[in-house]
mmCIF file of the N, C-alpha and C atoms, coordinates in Angstrom:
data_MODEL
# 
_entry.id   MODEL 
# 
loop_
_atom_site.group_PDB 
_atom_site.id 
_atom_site.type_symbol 
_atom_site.label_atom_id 
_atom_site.label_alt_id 
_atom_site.label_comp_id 
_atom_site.label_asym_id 
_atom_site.label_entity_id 
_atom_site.label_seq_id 
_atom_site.pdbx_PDB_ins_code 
_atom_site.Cartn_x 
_atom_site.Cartn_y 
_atom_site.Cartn_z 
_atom_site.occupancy 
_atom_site.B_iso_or_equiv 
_atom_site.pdbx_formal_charge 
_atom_site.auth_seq_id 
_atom_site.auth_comp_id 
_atom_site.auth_asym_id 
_atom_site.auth_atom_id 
_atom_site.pdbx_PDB_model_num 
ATOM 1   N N  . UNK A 1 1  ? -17.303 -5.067  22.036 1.00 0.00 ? 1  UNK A N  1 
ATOM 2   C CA . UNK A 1 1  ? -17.707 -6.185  22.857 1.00 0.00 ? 1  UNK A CA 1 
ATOM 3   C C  . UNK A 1 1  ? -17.539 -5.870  24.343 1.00 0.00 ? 1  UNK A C  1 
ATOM 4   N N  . UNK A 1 2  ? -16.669 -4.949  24.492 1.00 0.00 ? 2  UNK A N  1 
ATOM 5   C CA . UNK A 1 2  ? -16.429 -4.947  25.772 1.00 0.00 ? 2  UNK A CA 1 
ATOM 6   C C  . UNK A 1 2  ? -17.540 -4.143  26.482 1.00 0.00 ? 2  UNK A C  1 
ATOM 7   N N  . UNK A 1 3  ? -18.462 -3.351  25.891 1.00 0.00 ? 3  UNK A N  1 
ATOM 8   C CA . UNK A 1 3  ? -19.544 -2.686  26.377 1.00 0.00 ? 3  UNK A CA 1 
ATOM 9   C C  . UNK A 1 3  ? -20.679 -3.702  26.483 1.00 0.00 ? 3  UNK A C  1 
ATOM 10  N N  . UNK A 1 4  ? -20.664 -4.881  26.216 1.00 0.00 ? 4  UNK A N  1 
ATOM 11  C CA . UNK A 1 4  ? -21.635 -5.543  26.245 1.00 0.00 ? 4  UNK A CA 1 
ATOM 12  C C  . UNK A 1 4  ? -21.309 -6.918  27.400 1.00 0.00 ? 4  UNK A C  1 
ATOM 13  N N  . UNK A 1 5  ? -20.146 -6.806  27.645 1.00 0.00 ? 5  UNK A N  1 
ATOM 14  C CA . UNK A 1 5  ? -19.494 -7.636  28.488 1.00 0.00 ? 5  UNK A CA 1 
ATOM 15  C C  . UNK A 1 5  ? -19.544 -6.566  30.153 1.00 0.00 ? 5  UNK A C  1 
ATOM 16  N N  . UNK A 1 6  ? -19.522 -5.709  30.290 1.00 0.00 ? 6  UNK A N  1 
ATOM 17  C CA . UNK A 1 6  ? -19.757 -5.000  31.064 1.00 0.00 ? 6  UNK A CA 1 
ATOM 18  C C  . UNK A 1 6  ? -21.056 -4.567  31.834 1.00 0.00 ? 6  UNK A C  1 
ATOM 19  N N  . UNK A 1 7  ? -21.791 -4.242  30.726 1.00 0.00 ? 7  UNK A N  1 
ATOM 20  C CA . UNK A 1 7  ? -22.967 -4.217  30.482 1.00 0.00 ? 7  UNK A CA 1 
ATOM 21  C C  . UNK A 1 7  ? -23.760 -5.750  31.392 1.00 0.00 ? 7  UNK A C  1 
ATOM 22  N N  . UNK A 1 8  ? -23.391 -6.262  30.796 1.00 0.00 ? 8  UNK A N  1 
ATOM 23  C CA . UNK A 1 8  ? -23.729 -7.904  31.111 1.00 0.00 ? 8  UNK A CA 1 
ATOM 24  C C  . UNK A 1 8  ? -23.553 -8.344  32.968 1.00 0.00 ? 8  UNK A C  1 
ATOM 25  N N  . UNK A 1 9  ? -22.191 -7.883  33.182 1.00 0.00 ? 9  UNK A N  1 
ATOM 26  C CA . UNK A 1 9  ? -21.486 -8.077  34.566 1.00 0.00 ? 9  UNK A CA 1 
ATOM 27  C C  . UNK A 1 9  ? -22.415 -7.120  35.337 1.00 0.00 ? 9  UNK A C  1 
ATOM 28  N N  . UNK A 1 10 ? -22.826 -6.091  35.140 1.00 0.00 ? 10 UNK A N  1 
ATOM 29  C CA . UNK A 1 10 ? -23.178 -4.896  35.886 1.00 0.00 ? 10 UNK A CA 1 
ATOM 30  C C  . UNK A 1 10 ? -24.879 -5.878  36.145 1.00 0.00 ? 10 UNK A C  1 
ATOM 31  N N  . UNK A 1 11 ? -25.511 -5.902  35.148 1.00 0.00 ? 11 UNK A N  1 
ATOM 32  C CA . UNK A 1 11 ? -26.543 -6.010  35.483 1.00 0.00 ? 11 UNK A CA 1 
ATOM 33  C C  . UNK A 1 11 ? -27.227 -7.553  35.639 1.00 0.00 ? 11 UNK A C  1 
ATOM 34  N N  . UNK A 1 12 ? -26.079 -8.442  35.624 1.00 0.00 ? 12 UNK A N  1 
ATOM 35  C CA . UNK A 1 12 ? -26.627 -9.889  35.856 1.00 0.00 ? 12 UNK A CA 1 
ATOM 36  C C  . UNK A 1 12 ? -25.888 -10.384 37.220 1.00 0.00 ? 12 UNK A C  1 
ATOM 37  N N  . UNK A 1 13 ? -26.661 -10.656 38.741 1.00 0.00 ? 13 UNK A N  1 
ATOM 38  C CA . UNK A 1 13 ? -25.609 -10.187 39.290 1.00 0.00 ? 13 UNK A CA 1 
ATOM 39  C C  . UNK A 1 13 ? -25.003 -11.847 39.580 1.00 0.00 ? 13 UNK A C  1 
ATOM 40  N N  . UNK A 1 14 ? -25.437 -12.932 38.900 1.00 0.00 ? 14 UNK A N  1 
ATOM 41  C CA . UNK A 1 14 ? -25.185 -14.747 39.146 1.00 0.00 ? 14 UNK A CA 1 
ATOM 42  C C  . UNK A 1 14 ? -24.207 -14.721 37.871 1.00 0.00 ? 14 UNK A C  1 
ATOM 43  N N  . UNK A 1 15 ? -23.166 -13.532 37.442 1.00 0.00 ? 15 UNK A N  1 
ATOM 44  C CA . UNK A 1 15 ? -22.271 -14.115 36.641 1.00 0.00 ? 15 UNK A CA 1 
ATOM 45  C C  . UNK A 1 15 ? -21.139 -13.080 37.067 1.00 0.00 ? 15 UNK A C  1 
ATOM 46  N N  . UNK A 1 16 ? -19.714 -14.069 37.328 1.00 0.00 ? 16 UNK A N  1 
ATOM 47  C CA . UNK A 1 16 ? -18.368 -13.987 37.710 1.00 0.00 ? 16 UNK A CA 1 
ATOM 48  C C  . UNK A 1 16 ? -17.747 -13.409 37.017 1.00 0.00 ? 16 UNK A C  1 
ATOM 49  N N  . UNK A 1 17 ? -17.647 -13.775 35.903 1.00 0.00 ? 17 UNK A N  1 
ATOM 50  C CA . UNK A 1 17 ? -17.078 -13.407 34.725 1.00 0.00 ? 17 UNK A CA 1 
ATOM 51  C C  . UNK A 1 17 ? -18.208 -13.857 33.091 1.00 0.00 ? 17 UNK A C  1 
ATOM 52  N N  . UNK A 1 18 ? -17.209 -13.049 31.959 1.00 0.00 ? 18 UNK A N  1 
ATOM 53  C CA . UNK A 1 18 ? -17.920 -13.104 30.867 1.00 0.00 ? 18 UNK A CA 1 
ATOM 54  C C  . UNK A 1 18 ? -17.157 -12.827 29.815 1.00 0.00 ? 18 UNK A C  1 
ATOM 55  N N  . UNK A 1 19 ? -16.387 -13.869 28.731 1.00 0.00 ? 19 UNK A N  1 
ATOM 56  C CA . UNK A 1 19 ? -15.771 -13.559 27.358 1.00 0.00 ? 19 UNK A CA 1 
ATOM 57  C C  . UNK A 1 19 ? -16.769 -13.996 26.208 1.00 0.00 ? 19 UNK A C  1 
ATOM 58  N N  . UNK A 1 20 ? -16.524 -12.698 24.848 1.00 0.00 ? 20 UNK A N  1 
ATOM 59  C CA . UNK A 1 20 ? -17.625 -12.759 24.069 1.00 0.00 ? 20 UNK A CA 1 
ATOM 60  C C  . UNK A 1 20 ? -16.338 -13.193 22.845 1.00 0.00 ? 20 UNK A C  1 
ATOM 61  N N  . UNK A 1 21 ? -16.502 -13.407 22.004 1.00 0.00 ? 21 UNK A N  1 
ATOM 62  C CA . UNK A 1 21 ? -15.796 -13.996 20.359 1.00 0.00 ? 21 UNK A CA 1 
ATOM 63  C C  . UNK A 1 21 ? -16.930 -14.083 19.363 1.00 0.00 ? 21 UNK A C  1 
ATOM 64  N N  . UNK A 1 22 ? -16.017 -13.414 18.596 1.00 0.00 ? 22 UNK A N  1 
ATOM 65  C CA . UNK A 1 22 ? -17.130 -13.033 17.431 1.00 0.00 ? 22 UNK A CA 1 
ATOM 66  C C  . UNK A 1 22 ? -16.422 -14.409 16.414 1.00 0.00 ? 22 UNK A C  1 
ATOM 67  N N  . UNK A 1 23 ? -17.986 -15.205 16.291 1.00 0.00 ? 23 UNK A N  1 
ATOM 68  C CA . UNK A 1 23 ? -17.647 -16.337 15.242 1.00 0.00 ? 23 UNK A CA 1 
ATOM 69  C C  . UNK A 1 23 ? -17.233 -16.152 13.567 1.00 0.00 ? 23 UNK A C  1 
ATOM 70  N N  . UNK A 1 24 ? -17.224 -16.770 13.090 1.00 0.00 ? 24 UNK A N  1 
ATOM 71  C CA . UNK A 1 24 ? -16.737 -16.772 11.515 1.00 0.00 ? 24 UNK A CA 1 
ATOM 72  C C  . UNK A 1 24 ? -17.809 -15.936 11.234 1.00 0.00 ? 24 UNK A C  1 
ATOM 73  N N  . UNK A 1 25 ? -18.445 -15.623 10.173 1.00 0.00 ? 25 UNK A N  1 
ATOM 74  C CA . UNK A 1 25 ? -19.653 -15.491 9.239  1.00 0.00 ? 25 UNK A CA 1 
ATOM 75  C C  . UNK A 1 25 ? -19.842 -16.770 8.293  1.00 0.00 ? 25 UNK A C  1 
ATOM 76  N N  . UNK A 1 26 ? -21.207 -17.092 8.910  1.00 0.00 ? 26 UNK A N  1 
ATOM 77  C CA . UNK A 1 26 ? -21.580 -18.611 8.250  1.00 0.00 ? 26 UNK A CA 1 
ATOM 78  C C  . UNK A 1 26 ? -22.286 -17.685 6.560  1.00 0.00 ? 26 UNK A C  1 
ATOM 79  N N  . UNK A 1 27 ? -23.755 -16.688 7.022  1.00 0.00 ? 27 UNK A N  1 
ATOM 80  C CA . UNK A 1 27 ? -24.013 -16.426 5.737  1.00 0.00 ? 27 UNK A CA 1 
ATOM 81  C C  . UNK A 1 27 ? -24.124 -15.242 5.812  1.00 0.00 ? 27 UNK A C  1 
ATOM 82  N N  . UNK A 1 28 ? -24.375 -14.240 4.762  1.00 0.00 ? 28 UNK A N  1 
ATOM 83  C CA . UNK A 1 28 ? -24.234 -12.936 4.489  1.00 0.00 ? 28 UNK A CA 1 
ATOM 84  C C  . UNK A 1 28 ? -25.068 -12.115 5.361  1.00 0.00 ? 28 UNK A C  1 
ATOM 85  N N  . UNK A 1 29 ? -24.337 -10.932 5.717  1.00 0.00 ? 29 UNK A N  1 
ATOM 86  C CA . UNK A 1 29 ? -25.496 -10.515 6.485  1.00 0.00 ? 29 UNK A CA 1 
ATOM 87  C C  . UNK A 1 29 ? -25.733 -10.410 8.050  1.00 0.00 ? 29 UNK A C  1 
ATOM 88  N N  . UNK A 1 30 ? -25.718 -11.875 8.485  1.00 0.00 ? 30 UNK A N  1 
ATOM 89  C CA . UNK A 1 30 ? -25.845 -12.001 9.647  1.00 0.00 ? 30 UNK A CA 1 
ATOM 90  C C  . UNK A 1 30 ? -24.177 -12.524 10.894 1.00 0.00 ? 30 UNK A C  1 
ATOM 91  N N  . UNK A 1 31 ? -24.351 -11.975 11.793 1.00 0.00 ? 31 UNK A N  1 
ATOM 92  C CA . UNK A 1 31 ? -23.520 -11.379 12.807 1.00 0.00 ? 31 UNK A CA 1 
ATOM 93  C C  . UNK A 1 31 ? -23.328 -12.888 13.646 1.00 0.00 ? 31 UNK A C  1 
ATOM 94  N N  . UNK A 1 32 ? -22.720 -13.273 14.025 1.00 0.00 ? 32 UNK A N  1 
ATOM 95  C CA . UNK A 1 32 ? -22.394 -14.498 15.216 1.00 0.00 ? 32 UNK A CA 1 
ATOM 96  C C  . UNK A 1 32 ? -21.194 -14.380 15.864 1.00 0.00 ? 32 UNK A C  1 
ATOM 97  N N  . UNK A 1 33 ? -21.714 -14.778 17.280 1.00 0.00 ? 33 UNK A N  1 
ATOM 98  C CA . UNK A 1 33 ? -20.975 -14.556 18.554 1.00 0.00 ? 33 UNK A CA 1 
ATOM 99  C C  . UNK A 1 33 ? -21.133 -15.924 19.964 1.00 0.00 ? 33 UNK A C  1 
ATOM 100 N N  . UNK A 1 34 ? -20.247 -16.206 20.341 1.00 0.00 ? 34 UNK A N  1 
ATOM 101 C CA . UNK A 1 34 ? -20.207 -17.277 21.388 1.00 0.00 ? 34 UNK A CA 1 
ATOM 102 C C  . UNK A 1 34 ? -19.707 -16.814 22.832 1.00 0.00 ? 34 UNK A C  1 
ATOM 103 N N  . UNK A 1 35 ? -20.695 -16.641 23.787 1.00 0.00 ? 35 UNK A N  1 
ATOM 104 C CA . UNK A 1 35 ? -20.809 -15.901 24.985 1.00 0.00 ? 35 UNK A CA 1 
ATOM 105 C C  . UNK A 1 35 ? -20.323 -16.618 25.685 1.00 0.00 ? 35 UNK A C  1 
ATOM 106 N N  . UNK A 1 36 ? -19.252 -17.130 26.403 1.00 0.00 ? 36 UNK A N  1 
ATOM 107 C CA . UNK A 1 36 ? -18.803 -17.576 28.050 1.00 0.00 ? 36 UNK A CA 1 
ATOM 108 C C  . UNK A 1 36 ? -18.891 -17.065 28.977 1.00 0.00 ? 36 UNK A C  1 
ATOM 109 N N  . UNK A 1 37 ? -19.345 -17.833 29.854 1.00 0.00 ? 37 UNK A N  1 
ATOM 110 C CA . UNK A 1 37 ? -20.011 -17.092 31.075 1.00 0.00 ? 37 UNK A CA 1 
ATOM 111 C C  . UNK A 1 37 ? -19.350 -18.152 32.159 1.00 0.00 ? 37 UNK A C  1 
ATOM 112 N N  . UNK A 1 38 ? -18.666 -17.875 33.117 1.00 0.00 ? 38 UNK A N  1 
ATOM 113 C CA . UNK A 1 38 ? -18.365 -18.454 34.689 1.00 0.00 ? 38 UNK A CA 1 
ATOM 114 C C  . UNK A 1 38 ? -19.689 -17.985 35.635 1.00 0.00 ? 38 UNK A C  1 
ATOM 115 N N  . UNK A 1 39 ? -20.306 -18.632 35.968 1.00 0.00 ? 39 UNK A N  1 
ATOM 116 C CA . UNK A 1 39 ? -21.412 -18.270 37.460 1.00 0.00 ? 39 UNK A CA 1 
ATOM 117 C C  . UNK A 1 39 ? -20.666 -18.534 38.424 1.00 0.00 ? 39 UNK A C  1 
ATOM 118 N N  . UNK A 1 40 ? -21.534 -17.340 39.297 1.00 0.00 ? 40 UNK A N  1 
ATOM 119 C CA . UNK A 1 40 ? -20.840 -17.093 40.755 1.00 0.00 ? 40 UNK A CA 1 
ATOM 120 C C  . UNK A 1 40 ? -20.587 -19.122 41.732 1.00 0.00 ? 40 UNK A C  1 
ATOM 121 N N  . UNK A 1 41 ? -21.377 -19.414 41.202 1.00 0.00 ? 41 UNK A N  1 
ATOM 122 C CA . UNK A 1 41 ? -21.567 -21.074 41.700 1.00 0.00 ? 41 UNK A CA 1 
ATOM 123 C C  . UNK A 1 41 ? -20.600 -21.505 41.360 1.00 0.00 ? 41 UNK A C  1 
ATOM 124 N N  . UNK A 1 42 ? -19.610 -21.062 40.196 1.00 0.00 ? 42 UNK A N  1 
ATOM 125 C CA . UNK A 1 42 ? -18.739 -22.259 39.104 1.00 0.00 ? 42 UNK A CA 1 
ATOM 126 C C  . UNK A 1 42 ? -18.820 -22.833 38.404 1.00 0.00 ? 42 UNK A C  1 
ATOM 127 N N  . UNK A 1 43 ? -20.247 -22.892 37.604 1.00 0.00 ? 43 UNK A N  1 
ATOM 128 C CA . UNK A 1 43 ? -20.532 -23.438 36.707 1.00 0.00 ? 43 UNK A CA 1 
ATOM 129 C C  . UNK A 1 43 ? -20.651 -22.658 35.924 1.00 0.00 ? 43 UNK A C  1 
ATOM 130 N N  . UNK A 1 44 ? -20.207 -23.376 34.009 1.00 0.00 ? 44 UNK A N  1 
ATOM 131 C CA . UNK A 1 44 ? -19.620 -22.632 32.783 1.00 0.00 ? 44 UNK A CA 1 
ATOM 132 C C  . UNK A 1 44 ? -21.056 -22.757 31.712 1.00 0.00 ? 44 UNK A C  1 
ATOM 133 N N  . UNK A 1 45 ? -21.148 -21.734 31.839 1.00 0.00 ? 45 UNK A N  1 
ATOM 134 C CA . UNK A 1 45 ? -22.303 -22.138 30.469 1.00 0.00 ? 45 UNK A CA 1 
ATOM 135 C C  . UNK A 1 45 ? -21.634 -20.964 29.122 1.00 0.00 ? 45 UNK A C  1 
ATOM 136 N N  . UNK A 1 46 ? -22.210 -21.932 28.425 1.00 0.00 ? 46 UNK A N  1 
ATOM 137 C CA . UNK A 1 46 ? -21.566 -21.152 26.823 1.00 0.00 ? 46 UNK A CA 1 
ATOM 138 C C  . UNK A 1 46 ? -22.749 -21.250 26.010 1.00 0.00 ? 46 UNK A C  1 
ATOM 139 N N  . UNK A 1 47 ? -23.100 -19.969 25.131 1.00 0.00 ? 47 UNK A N  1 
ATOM 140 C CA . UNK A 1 47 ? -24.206 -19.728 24.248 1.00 0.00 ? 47 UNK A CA 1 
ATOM 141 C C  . UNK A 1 47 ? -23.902 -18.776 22.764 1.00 0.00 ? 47 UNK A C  1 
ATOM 142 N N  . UNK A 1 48 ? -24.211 -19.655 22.286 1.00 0.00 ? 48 UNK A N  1 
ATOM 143 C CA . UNK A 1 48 ? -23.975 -19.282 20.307 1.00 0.00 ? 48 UNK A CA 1 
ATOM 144 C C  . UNK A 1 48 ? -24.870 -17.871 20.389 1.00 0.00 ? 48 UNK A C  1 
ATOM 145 N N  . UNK A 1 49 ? -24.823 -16.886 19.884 1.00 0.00 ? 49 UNK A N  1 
ATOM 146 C CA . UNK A 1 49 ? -26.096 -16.115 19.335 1.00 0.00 ? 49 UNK A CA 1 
ATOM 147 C C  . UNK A 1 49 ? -25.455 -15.476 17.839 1.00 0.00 ? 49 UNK A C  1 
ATOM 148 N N  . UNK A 1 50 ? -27.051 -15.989 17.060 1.00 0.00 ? 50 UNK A N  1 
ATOM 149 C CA . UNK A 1 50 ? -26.833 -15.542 15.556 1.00 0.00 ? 50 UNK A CA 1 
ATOM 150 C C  . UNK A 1 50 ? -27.916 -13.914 15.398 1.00 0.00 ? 50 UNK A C  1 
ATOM 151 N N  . UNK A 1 51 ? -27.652 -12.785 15.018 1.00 0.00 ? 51 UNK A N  1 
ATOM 152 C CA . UNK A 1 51 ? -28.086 -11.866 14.651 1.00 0.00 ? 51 UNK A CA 1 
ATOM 153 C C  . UNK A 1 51 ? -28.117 -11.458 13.119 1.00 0.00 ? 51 UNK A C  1 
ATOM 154 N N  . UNK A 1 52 ? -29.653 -11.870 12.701 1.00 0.00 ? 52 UNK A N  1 
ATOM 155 C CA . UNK A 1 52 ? -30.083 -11.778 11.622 1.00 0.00 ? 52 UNK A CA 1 
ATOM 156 C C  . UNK A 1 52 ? -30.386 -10.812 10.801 1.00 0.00 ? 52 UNK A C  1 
ATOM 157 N N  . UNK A 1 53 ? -30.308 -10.126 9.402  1.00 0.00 ? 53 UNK A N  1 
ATOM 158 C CA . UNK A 1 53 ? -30.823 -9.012  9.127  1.00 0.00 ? 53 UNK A CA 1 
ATOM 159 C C  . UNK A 1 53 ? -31.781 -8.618  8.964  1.00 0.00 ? 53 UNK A C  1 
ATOM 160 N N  . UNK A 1 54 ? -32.708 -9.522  9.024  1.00 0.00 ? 54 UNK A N  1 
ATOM 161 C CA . UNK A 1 54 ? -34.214 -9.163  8.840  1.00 0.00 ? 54 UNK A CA 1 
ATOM 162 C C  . UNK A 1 54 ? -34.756 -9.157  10.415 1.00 0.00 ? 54 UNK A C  1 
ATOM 163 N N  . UNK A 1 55 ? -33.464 -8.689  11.593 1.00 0.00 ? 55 UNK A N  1 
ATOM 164 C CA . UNK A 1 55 ? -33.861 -8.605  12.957 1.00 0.00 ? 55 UNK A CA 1 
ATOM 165 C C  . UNK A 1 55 ? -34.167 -9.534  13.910 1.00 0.00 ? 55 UNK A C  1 
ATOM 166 N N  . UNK A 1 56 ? -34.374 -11.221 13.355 1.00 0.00 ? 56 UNK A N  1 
ATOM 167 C CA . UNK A 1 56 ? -34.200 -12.755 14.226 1.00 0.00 ? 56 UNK A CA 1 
ATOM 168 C C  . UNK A 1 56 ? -33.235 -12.405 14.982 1.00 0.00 ? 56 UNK A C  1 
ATOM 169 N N  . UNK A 1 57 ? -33.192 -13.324 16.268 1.00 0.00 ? 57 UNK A N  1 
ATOM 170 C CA . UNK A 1 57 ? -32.031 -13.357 17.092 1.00 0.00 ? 57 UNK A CA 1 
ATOM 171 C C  . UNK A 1 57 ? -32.384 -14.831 17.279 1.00 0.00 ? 57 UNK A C  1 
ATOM 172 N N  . UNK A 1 58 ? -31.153 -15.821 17.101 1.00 0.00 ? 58 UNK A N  1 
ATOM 173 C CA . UNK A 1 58 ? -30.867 -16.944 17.435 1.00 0.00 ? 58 UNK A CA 1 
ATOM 174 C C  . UNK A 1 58 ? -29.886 -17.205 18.372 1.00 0.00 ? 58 UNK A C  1 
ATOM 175 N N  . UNK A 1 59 ? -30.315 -17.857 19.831 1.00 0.00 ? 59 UNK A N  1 
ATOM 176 C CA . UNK A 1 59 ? -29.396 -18.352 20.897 1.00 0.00 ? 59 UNK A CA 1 
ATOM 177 C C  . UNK A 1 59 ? -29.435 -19.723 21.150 1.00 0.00 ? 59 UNK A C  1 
ATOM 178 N N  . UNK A 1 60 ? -28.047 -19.882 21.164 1.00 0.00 ? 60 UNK A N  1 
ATOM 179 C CA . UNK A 1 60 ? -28.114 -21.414 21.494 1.00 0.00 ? 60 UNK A CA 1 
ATOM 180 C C  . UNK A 1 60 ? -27.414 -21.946 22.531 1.00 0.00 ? 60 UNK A C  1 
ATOM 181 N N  . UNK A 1 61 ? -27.951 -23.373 23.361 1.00 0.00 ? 61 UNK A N  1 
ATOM 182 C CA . UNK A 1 61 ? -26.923 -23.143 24.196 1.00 0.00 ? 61 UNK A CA 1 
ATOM 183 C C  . UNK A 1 61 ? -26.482 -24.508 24.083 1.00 0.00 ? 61 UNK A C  1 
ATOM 184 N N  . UNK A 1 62 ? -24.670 -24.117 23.463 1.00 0.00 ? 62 UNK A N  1 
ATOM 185 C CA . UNK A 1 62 ? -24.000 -25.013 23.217 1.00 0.00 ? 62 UNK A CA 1 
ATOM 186 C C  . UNK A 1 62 ? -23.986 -26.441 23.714 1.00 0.00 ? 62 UNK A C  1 
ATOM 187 N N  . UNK A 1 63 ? -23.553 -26.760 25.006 1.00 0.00 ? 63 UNK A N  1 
ATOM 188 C CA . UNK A 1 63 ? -23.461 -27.547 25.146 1.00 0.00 ? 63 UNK A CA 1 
ATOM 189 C C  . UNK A 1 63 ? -24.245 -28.760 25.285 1.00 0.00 ? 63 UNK A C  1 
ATOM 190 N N  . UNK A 1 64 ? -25.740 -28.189 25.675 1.00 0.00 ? 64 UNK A N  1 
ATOM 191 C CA . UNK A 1 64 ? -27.206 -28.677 25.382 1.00 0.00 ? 64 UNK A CA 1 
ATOM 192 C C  . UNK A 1 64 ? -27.036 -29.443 24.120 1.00 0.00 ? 64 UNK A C  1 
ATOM 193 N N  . UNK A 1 65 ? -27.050 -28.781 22.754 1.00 0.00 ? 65 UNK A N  1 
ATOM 194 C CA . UNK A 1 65 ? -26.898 -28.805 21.739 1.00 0.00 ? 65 UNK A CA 1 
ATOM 195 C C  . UNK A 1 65 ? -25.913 -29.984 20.994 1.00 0.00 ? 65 UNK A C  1 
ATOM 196 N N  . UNK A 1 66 ? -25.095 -30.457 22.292 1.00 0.00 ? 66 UNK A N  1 
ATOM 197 C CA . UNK A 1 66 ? -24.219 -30.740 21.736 1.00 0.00 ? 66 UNK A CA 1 
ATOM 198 C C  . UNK A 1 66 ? -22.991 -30.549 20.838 1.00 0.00 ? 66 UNK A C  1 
ATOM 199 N N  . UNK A 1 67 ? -22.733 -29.049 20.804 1.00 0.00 ? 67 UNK A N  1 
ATOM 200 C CA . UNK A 1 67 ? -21.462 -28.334 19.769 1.00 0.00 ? 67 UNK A CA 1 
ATOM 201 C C  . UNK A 1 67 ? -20.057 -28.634 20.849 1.00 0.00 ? 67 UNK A C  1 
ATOM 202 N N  . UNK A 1 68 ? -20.891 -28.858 22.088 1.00 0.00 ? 68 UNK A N  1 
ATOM 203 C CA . UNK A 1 68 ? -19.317 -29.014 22.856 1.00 0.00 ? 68 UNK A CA 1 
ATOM 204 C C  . UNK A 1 68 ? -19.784 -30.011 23.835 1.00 0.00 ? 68 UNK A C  1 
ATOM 205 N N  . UNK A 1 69 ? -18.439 -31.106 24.344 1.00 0.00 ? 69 UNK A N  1 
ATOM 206 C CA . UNK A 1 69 ? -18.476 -31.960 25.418 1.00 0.00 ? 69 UNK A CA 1 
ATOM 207 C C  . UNK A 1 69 ? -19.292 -31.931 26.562 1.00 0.00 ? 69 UNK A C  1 
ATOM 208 N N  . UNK A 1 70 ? -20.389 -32.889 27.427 1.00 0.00 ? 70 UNK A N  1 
ATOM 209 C CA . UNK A 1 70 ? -21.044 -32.405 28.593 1.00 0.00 ? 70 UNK A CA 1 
ATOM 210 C C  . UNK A 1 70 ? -20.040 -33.071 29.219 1.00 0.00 ? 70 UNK A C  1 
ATOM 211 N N  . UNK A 1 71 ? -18.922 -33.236 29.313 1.00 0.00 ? 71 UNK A N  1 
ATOM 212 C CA . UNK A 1 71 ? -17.760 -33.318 30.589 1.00 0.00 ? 71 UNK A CA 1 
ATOM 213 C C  . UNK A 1 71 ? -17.653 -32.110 31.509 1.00 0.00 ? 71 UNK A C  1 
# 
């Protein structure tokens, strides 16, 4: 993760920081991860991504979504 967190910092240059967590496994197969991101502004955005085996990529963005508080 940390190559992708790096990766991320290097080449996005409106983000401060960046912690990745690898979620449970909902179903077989496929990979899930929840991206935090601080912007240089201060504002927190957080995004689900599911990696599928038949190669889908699903992103979501949490709080939109409603998985977490818009406080």
């Amino acid at each position: 993760m940390a190559t992708l967190v790096n990766t991320l910092l290097k080449y996005e240059p409106r983000l401060e920081a960046v912690n990745i967590e690898m979620l449970p496994q909902t179903q077989p197969g496929h990979l899930e991860y929840a991206l935090d991101a601080q912007l240089r502004g201060g504002e927190r955005v957080i995004f689900g991504t599911t990696l599928a085996p038949e190669g889908k990529v699903l992103v979501r963005h949490l709080k939109r979504q409603n998985y977490l508080p818009t406080s």
